[in-house]
N, C-alpha and C positions, 0 to 999 in steps of 0.2 A: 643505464641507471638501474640498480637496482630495485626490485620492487617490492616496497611494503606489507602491501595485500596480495593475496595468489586467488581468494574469491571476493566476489560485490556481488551481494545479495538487496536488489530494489525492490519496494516495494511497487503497487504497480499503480492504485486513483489516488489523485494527488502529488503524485512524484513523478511519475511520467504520463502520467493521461491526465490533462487538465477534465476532469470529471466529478470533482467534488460539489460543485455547484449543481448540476445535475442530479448527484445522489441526492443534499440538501431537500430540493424541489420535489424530488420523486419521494423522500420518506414522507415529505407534509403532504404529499398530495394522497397519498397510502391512507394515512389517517383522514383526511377530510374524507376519503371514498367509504369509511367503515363508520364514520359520524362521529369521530373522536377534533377534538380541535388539536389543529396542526403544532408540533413540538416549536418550540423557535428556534431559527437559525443557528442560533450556537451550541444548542444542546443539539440540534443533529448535526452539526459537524465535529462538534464532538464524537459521536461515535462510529464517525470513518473510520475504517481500517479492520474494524473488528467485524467476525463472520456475520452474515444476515444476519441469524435468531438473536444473537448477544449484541449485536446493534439495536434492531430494532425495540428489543426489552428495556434498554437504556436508556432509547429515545422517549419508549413509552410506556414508563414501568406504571403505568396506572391501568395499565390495558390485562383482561380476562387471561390467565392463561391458554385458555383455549381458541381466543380467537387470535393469539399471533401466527397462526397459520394464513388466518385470512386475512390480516397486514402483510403478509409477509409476500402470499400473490399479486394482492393490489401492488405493493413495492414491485415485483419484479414486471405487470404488466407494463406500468407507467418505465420502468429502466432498460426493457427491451425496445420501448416503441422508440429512444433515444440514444442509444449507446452507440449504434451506427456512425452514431455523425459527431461522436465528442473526438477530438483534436488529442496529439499528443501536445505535450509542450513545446514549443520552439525548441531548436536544436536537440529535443531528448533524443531521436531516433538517432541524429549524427554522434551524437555520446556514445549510446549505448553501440554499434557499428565501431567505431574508434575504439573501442576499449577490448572489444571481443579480436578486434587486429591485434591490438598491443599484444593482445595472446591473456589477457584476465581467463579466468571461469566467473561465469555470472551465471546470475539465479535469479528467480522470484519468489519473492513470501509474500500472500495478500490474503487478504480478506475475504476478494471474489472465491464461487465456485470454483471448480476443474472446469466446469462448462461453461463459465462467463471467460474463464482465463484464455484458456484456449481459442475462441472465438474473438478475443481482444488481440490476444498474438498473432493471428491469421490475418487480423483486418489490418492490424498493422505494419505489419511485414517483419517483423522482429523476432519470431519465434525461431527462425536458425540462431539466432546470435545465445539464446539462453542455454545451458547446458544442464537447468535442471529449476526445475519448481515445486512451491506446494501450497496449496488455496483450505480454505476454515473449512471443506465439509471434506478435508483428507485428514486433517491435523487439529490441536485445540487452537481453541483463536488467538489471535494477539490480546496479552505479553505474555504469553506461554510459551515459553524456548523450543517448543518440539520443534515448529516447523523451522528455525535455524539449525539444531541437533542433527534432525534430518539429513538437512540438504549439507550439512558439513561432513556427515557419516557417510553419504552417498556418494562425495566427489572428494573423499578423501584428503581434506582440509583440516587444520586444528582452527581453536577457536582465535589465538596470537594471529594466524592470517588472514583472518576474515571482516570483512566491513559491510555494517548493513546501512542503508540508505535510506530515508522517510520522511513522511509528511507529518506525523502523526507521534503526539507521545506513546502509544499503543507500539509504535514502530522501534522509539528509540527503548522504552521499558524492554520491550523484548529481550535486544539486542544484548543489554544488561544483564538480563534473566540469563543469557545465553553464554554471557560470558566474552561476547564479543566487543568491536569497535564499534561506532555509530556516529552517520551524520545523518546532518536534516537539513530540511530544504523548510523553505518559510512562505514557499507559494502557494503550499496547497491546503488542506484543511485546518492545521491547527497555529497558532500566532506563533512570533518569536518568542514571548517569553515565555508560554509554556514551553515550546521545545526548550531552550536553555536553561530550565531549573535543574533539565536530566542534562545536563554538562557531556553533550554530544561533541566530536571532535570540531567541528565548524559546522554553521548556521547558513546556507547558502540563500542570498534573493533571489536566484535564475536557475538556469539549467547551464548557461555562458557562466558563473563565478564557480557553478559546479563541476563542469569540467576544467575550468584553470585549474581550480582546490586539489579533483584528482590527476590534473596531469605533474603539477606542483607534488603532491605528496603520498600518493597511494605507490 
């Protein structure tokens, strides 16, 4: 069968690393550590996806500019004592394995550092399968097209063959900016109906309806 896409570009908490509930916890615990009252749950999952500094300014735009440095360590104390032990999603690893067979190019666009990302692909055995990434303290953050621009310039893709994957309207806005396809997945940080106002190709509840979706149509 012919194939639609020649890259899939995932992003990487929320779509494949069930980790959004953890970010959540760790941004409100960041603030309670520096005497700010904690943001609520939806305003910090709202701002998955996007690089630390422009997350946590959104979470907690009433905070000193000088001290989101020191949110910003409390955030990563509290996110490294935990990241060890956050889970991919069911079947995401056998996905993303299956698809690097089929012979796809895949990539990551995320949020995280180069040093959280890298450290995530080592723990979880995935980092052969990807053939190209790029994390918010390499690129401007999401919905800024670089980091798609990029990885489509690097692996010599147009933007007709390319499909980005997300949790996050941050994710699918991008994709748009970028000129690309998009789908999303509805498990991880942001609802169904925000994702579908930005008219992504399909709305996946799993990682199982997401890989029929791409075995189906990519």
């Amino acid at each position: 069968m012919t194939k639609r896409f020649e890259l899939i570009v995932f992003d990487w908490d929320g779509t494949l690393l069930d980790s959004a509930g953890a970010i959540v916890a760790c941004i409100q615990a960041a603030a309670a550590d520096i005497g700010l009252p904690p943001p609520s749950e939806e305003r910090a999952r709202h701002v998955i996806g996007l690089g630390l500094k422009e997350a946590l300014y959104h979470a907690l735009p009433e905070l000193e500019h000088e001290r989101h440095l020191e949110l910003a360590d409390r955030y990563r104390h509290h996110y490294l004592a935990r990241d060890h032990e956050l889970p991919l999603f069911d079947g995401a690893a056998e996905l993303v394995r299956s698809l690097a067979a089929d012979g796809y190019l895949l990539a990551v666009a995320t949020g995280k550092s180069r040093k959280g990302l890298d450290r995530a692909l080592a723990t979880s055995g995935l980092g052969e399968c990807f053939h190209a990434s790029r994390c918010a303290d390499e690129c401007h953050s999401k919905p800024h097209p670089q980091m798609l621009a990029e990885l489509m310039a690097e692996l010599g893709v147009s933007p007709r063959l390319t499909l980005m994957i997300g949790d996050t309207t941050h994710d699918l806005q991008m994709a748009r900016n970028a000129g690309v396809a998009a789908l999303a997945v509805a498990y991880g940080a942001h609802d169904r109906e925000s994702l579908e106002e930005l008219s992504p190709l399909h709305c996946a509840d799993s990682t199982a309806e997401l890989a029929v979706w791409l075995r189906q149509h990519a």
